[in-house]
C-alpha positions as CSV (number, residue, x, y, z in Angstrom):
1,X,14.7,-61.7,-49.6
2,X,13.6,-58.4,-51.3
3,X,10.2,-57.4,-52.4
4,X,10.7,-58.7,-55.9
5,X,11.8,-62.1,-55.4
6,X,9.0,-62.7,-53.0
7,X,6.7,-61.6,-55.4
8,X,8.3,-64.2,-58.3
9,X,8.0,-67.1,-55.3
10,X,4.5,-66.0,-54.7
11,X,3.5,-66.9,-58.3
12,X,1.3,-69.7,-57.7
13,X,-0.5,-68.4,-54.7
14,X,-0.9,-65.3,-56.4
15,X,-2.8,-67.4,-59.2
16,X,-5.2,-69.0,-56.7
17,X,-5.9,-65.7,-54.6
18,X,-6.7,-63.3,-57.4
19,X,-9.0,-65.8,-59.0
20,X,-10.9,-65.9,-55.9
21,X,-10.9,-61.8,-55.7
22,X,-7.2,-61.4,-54.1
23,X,-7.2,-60.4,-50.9
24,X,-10.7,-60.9,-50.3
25,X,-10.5,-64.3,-51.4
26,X,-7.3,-65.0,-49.2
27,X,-9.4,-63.7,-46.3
28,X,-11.8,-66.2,-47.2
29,X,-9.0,-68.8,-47.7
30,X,-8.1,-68.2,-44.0
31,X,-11.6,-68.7,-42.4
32,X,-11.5,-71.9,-44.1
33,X,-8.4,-73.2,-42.4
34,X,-9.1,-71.9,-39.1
35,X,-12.6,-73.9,-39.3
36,X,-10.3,-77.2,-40.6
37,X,-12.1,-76.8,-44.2
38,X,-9.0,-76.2,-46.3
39,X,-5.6,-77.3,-45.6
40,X,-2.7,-74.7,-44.4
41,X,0.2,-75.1,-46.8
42,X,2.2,-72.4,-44.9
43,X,1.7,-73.8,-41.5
44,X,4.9,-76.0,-42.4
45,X,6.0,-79.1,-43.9
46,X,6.7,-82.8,-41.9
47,X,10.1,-81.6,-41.0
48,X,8.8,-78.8,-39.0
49,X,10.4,-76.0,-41.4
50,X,7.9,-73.0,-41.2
51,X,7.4,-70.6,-43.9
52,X,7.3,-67.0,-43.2
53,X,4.2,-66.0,-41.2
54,X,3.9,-62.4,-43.3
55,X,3.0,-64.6,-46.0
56,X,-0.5,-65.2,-45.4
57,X,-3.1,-63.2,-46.0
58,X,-4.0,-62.9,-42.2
59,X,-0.4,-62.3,-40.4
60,X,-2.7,-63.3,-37.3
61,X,-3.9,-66.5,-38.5
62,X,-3.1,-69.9,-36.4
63,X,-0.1,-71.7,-37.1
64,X,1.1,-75.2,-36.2
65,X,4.6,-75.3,-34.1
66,X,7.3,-77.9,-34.5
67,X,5.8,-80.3,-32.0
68,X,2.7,-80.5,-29.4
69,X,2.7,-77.9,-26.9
70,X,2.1,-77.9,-23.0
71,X,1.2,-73.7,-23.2
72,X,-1.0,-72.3,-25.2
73,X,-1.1,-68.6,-24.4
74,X,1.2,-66.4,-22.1
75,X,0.8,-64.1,-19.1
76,X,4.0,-62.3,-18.5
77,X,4.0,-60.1,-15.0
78,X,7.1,-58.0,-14.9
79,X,7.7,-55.8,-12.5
80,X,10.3,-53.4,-13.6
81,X,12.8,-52.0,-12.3
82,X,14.0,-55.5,-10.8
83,X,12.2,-56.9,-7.2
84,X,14.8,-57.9,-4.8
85,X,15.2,-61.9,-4.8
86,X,16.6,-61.4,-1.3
87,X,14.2,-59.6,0.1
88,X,11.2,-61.7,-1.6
89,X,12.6,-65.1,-2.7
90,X,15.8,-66.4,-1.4
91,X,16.2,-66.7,2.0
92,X,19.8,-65.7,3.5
93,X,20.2,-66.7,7.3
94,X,24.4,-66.2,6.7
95,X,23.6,-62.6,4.9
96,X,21.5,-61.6,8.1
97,X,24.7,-63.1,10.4
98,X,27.2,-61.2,8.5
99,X,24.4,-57.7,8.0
100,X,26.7,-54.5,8.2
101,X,30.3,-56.3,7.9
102,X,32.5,-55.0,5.3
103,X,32.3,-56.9,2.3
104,X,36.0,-58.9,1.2
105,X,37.7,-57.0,-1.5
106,X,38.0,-60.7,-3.7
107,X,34.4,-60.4,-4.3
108,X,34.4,-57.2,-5.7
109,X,37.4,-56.4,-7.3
110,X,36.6,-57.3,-10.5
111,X,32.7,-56.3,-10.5
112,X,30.7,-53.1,-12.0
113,X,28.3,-51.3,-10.1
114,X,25.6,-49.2,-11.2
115,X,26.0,-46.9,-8.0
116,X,27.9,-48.7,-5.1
117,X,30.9,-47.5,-3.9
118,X,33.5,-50.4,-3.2
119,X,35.7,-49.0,-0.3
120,X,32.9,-48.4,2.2
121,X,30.5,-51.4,1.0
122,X,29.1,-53.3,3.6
123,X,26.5,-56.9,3.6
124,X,22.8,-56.1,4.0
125,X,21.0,-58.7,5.4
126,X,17.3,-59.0,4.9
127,X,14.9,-58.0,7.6
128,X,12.1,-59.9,6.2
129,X,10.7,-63.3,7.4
130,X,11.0,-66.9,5.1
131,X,8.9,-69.7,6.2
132,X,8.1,-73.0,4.2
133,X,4.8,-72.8,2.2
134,X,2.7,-75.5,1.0
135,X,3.3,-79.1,1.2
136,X,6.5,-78.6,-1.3
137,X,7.8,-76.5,1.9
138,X,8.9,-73.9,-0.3
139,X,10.4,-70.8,1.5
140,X,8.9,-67.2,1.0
141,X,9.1,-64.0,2.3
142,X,6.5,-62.9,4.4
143,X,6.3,-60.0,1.6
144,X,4.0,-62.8,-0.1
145,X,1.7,-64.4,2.1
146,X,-1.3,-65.0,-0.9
147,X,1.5,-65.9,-3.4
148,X,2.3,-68.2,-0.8
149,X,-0.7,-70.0,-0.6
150,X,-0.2,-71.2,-4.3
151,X,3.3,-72.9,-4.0
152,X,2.5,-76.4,-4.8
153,X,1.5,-74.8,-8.3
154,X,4.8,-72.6,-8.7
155,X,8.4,-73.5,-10.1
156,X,10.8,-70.9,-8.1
157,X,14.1,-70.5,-10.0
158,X,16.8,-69.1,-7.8
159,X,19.3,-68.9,-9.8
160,X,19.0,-66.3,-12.5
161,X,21.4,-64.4,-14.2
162,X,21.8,-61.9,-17.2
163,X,24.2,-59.9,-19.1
164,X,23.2,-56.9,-18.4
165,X,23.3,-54.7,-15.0
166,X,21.0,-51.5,-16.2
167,X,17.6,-51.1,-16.2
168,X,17.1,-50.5,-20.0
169,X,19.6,-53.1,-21.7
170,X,18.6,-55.7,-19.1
171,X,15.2,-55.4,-20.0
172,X,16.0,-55.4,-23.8
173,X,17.7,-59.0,-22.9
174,X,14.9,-60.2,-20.7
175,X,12.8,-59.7,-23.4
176,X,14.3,-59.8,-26.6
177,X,17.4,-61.7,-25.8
178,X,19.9,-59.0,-26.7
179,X,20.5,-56.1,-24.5
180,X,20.5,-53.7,-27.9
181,X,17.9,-52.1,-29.8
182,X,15.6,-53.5,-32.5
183,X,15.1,-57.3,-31.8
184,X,11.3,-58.5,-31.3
185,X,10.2,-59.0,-27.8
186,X,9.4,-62.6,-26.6
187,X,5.9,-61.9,-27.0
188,X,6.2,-61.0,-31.0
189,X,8.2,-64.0,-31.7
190,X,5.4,-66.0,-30.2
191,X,2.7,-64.5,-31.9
192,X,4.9,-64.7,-34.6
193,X,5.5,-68.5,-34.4
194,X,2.2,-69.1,-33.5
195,X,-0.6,-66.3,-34.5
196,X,-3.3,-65.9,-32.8
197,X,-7.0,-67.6,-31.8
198,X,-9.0,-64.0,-31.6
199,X,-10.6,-62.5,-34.3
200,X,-11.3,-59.3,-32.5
201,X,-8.6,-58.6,-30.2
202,X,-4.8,-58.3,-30.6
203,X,-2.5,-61.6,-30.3
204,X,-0.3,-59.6,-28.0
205,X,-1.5,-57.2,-25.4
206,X,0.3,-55.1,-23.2
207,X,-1.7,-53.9,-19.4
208,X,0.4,-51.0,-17.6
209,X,0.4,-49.7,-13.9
210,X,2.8,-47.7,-11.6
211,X,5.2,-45.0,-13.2
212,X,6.5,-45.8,-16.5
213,X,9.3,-48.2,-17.5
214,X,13.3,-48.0,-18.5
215,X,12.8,-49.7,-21.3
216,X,9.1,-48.5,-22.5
217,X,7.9,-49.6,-25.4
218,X,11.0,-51.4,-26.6
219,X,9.8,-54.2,-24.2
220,X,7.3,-54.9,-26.4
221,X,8.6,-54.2,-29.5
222,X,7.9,-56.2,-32.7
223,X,11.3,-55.3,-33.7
224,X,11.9,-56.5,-37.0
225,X,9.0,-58.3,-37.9
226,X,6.1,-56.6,-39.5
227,X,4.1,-54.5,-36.8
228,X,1.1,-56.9,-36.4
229,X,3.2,-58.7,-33.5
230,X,3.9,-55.6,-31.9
231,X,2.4,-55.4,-28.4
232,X,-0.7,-53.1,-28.3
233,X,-1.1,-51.1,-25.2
234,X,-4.8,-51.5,-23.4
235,X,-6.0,-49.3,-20.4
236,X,-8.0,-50.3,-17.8
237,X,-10.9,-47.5,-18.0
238,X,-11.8,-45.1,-20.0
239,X,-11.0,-45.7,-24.1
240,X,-9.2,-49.0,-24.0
241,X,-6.6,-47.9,-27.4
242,X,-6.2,-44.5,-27.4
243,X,-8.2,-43.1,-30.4
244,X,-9.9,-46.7,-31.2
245,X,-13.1,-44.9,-31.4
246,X,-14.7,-43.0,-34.1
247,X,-15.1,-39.1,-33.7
248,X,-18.0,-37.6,-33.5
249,X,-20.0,-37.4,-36.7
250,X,-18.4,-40.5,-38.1
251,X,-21.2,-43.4,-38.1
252,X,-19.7,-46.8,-38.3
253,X,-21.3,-47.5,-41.7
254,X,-18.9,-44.3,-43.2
255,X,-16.1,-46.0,-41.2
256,X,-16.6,-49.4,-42.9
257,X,-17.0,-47.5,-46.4
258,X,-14.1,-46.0,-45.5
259,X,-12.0,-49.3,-44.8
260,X,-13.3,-51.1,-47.6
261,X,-11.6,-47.9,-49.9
262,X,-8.2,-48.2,-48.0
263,X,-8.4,-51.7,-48.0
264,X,-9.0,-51.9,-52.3
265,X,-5.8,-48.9,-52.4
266,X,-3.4,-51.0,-50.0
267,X,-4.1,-54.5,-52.1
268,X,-3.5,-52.9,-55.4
269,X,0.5,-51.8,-53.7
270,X,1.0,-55.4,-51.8
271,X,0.2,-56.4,-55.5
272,X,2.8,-54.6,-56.8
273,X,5.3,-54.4,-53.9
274,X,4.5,-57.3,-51.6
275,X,5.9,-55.6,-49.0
276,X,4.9,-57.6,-45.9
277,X,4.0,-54.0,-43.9
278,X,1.5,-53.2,-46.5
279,X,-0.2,-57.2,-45.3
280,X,0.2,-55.9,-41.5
281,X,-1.3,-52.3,-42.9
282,X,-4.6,-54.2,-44.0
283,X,-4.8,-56.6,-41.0
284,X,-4.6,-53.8,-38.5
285,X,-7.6,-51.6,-40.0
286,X,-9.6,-54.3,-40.0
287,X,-8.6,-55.8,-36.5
288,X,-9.5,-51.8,-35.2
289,X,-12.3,-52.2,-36.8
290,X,-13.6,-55.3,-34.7
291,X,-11.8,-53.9,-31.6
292,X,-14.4,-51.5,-31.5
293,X,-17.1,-53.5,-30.5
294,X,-14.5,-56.4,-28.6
295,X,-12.6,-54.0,-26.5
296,X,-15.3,-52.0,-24.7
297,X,-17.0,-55.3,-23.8
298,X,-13.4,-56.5,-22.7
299,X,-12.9,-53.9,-19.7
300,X,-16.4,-54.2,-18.6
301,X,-15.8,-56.3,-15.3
302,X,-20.0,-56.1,-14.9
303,X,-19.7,-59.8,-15.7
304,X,-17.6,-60.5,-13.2
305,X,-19.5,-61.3,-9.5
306,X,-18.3,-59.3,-6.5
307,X,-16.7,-62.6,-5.1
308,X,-14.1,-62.7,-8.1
309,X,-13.5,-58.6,-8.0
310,X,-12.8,-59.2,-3.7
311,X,-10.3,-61.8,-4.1
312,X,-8.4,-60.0,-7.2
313,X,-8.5,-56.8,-4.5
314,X,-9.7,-54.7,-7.5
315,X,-12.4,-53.3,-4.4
316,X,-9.6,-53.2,-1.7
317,X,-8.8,-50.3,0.2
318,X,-5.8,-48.2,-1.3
319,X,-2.9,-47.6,1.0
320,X,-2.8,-43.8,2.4
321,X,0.6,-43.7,1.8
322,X,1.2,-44.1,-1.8
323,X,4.0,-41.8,-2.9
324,X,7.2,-44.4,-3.5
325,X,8.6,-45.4,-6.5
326,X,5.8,-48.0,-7.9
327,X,2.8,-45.7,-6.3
328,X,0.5,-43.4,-6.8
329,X,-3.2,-42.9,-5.7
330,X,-5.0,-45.9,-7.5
331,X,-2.2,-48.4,-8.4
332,X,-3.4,-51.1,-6.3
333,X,-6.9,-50.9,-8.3
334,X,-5.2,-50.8,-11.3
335,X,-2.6,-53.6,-11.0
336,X,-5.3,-55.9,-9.2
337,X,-7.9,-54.7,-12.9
338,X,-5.1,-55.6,-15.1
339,X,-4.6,-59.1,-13.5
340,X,-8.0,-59.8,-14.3
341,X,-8.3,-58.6,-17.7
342,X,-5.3,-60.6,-18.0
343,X,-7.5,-64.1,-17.4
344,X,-10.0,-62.0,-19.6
345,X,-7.6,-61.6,-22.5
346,X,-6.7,-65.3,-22.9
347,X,-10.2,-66.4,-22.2
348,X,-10.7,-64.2,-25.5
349,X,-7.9,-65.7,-27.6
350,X,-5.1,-63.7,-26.8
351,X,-1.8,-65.1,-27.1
352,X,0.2,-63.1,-25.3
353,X,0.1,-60.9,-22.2
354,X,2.1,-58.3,-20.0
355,X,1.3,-56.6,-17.0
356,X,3.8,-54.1,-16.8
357,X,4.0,-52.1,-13.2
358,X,6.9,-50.0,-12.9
359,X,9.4,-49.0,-10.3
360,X,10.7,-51.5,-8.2
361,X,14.1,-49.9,-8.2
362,X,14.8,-49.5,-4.6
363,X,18.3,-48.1,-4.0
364,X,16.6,-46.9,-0.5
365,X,13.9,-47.4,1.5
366,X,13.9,-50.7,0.2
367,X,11.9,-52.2,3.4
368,X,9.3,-50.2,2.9
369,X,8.9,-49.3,-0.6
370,X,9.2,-53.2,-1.8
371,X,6.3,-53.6,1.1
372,X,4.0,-51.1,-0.3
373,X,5.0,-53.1,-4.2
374,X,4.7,-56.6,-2.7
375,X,1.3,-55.7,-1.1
376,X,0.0,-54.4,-4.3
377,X,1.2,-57.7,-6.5
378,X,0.6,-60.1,-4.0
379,X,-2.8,-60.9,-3.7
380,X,-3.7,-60.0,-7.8
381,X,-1.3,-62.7,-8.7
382,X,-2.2,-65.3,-6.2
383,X,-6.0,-64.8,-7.2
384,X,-4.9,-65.3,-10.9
385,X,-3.3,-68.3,-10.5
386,X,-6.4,-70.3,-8.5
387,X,-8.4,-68.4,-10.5
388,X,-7.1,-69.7,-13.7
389,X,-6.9,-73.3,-12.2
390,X,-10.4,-73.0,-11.4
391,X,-11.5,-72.3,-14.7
392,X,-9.4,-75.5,-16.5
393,X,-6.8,-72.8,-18.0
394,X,-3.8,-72.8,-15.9
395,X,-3.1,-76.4,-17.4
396,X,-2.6,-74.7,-20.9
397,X,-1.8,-71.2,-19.6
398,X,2.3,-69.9,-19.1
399,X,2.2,-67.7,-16.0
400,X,5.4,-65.6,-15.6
401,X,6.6,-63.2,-12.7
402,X,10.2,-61.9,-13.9
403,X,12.3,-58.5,-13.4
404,X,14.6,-57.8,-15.1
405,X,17.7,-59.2,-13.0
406,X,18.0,-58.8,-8.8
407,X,19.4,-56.3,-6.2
408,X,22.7,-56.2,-4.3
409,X,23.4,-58.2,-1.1
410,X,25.3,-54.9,-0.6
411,X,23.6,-52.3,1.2
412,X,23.7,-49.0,-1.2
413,X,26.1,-46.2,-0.1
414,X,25.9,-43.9,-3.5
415,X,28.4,-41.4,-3.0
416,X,30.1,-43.1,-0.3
417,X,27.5,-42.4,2.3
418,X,24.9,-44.9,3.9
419,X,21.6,-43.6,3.6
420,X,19.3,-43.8,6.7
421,X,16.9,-46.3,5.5
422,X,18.8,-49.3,3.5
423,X,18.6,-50.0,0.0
424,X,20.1,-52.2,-2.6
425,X,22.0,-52.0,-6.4
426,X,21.2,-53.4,-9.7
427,X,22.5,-57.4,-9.4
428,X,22.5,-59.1,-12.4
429,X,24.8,-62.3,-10.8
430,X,21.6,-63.9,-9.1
431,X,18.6,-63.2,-8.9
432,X,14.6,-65.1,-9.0
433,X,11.9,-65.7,-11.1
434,X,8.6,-67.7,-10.7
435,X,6.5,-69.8,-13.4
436,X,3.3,-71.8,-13.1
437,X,0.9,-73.4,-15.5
438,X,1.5,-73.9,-19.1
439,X,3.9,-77.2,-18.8
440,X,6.0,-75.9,-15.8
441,X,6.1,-79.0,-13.0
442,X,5.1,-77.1,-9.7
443,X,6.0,-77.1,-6.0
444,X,9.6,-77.2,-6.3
445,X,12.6,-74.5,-6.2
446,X,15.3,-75.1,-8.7
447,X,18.9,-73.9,-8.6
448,X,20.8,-72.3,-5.6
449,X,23.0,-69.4,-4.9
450,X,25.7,-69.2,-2.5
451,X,25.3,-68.1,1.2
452,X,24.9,-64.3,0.4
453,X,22.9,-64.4,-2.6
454,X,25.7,-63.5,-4.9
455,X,25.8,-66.2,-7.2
456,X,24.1,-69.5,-8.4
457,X,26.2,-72.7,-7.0
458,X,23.6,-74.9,-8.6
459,X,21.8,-75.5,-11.4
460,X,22.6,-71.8,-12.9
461,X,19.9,-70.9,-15.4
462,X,20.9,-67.9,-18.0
463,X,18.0,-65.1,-19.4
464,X,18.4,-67.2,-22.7
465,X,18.1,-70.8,-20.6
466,X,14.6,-69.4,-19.7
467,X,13.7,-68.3,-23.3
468,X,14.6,-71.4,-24.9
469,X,12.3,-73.1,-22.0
470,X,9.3,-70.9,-22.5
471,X,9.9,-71.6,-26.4
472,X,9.6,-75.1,-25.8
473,X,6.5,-75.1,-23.5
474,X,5.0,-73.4,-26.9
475,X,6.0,-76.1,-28.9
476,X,9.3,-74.7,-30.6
477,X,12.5,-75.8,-30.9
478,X,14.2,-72.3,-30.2
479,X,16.9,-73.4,-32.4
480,X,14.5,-73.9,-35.4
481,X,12.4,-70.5,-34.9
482,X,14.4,-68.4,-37.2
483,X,13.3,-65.0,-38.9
484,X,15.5,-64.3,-41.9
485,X,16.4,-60.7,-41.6
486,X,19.3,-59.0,-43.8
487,X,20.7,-62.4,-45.3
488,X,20.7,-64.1,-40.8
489,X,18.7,-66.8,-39.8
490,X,17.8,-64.9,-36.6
491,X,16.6,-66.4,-33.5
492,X,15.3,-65.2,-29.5
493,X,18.5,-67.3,-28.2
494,X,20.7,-66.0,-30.8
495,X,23.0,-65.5,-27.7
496,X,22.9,-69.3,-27.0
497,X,20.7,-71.1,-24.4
498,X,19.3,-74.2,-23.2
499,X,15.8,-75.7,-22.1
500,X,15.9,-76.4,-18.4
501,X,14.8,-79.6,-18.3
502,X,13.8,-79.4,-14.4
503,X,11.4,-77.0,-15.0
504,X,8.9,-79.3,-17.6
505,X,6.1,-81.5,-16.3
């Protein structure tokens, strides 16, 4: 739809904003029908069709979804550069028989590696522990001995599998749904669909740890949707949003003048253009401006007593060994902090939330490198989970632990040579993912792979199967959450998919 024929089909609502002082009066509009004193007639019609979200005068505001939802806000944990599910997840007794046997030429033949070399491949069977955990007797590595203590609350999906078998374009599809450029991230199209309940923060906030990502900020992009359902990137300490903050000399009274000035200018060219960037334009000025106050208070953890800082293990003891892949000298700290300001976020009325921590890429070493990871993401998550149950929130709150796809039951010989300490390839055939809270039925393990952890035998479950899932714990039929862009009713499962009924309450 270009500028001009929105602008003719915005007539009417045009009539009734600038007689109560345009945009100002649309502002007011929206307080009104997030307090129930005016009725929404964008939030949809009784057939569920949406309008466009960019329409309203606060691209954030709340917004009904097709039906009632089991999740009402998001914490997505991804730990890029894709954990091992063999190593973590799904235990392989056969693998371990069958460890440094060549691998049968039928099971390759056909298949891409990122680095393997076929001829001198040989099985890699995992060195690592599986016993049952909680009364669902669910089997994990001994990698995860907090995670473990949460089972009866966790849906274990074994059998993953994606499109992609690199980093970046297989974190473009876990996100986005495509494995290409310039789709909006699971996160936008939720804030999209939904808006947001803070007034002060961000509906979508992204928390970082570790070395940075393949796919950086394209995992978070808002794509083609305006840029107020872009994910904003917080830090732990120091300035929360880089350059948030006035500089010196500027008083917040000359910053509000200032706003107010920018604010009259950008209405007078939505008037003319109604371009829905110039909407997102005035929405994030005045968003920074309340972020100044919200934000600082946000990553204050004085609020929190020292029993709630011990048991994220934002106080614990960093390892003295630190310099692998997902290391460095205050990770632990950091990816511990961000778990918490994660239950901090959605306490606040975020809608959506990733904790990044980047690498767990581990073509060698994997033993101990996916040790030193697994000790650093263990007990954060475990503590987020009870902590959120504690609180009444993991009911209505989507927890999600997901890499991008899993690692070879191959040992890696790059170049044709073994390296001294084992490590494994980029698997996109199989691989695990964990959810909790938010509508997700607990305590069990669905799907199976086959005897090596190659491939699912049962109950496989594709990147978009788990989109159109999460969409539905929202509320959304993901058939029916369209964006029209360039003439296509676009969609997050544009690729296909189905909701895995197995994994609902």
């Amino acid at each position: 739809m270009t500028p001009q024929e929105r602008s003719f089909l915005l007539a009417r609502r045009e009539f009734f904003t600038t007689s109560a002082s345009g945009l100002g009066g649309a502002a007011l509009a929206w307080l009104l029908m997030r307090d129930g004193l005016l009725a929404d007639e964008l939030s949809g019609d009784a057939t569920g069709e949406r309008s466009n979200p960019s329409d309203h005068a606060n691209p954030l505001a709340p917004k009904k979804p097709h039906f009632a939802p089991k999740a009402e806000r998001c914490i997505f944990i991804l730990p890029a550069g894709a954990p091992s599910h063999l190593d973590l997840f799904d235990p392989k007794p056969k693998l371990r028989e069958l460890n440094g046997q060549k691998v049968p030429e039928s099971l390759v033949k056909n298949v891409r590696f990122a680095f393997i070399q076929k001829d001198t491949a040989v099985l890699a069977g995992s060195p690592r522990k599986f016993t049952p955990q909680g009364e669902c007797g669910m089997e994990l590595s001994d990698f995860l001995p907090h995670v473990g203590t949460c089972a009866d609350d966790i849906a274990l999906v074994r059998s993953m599998h994606t499109d992609a078998f690199n980093h970046h374009p297989a974190q473009l599809m876990l996100n986005s749904g495509v494995p290409r450029f310039g789709r909006p991230s699971m996160g936008s199209w939720l804030v999209y669909g939904l808006g947001s309940e803070s007034d002060s923060l961000p509906g979508y906030v992204v928390l970082t740890a570790g070395r940075g990502s393949s796919g950086g900020v394209s995992n978070w992009s808002s794509g083609f949707f305006p840029s107020t359902y872009q994910g904003v990137v917080f830090r732990s300490q120091g300035e929360p949003v880089l350059n948030l903050q006035n500089p010196p000399g500027i008083s917040r009274e000359m910053q509000q003048r200032s706003l107010e000035a920018m604010g009259r200018l950008n209405a007078r060219q939505f008037d003319e253009l109604r371009d829905p960037e110039i909407a997102s334009r005035i929405a994030s000025y005045e968003l920074a401006f309340r972020m100044q106050a919200a934000a600082p208070e946000l990553i204050d953890l004085a609020s929190e007593d020292q029993r709630t800082l011990d048991e994220y293990g934002v106080t614990r003891k960093e390892p003295e060994k630190h310099n692998y892949r997902g290391g460095g000298p205050n990770v632990y700290r950091q990816f511990a902090t961000n778990c918490l300001l994660a239950r901090r976020l959605i306490e606040r009325g975020v809608r959506f939330v990733t904790v990044m921590h980047a690498s767990w890429d581990h073509h060698d070493n994997i033993d101990e490198e996916l040790g030193y990871n697994a000790g650093m993401a263990d007990q954060p998550i475990a503590a987020l989970l009870k902590d959120l149950k504690r609180r009444g929130l993991l009911d209505s709150t989507l927890v999600i632990f997901a890499g991008e796809f899993g690692r070879t039951p191959l040992a890696e010989n790059r170049g044709g040579n073994m390296p001294a300490k084992v490590g494994r390839d980029h698997h996109p055939y199989a691989f695990s993912v964990m959810l909790a809270g938010g509508g997700i039925r607990g305590g069990q393990v669905v799907g199976k792979t086959d005897d090596i952890g190659w491939s699912p035998v049962e109950d496989p479950v594709h990147i978009n199967d788990f989109h159109a899932t999460v969409l539905r714990l929202f509320g959304f039929d993901h058939l029916r959450l369209t964006h029209n862009f360039k003439g296509l009713n676009v969609r997050l499962t544009d690729q296909g998919g189905k909701v895995v009924e197995k994994l609902l309450a």
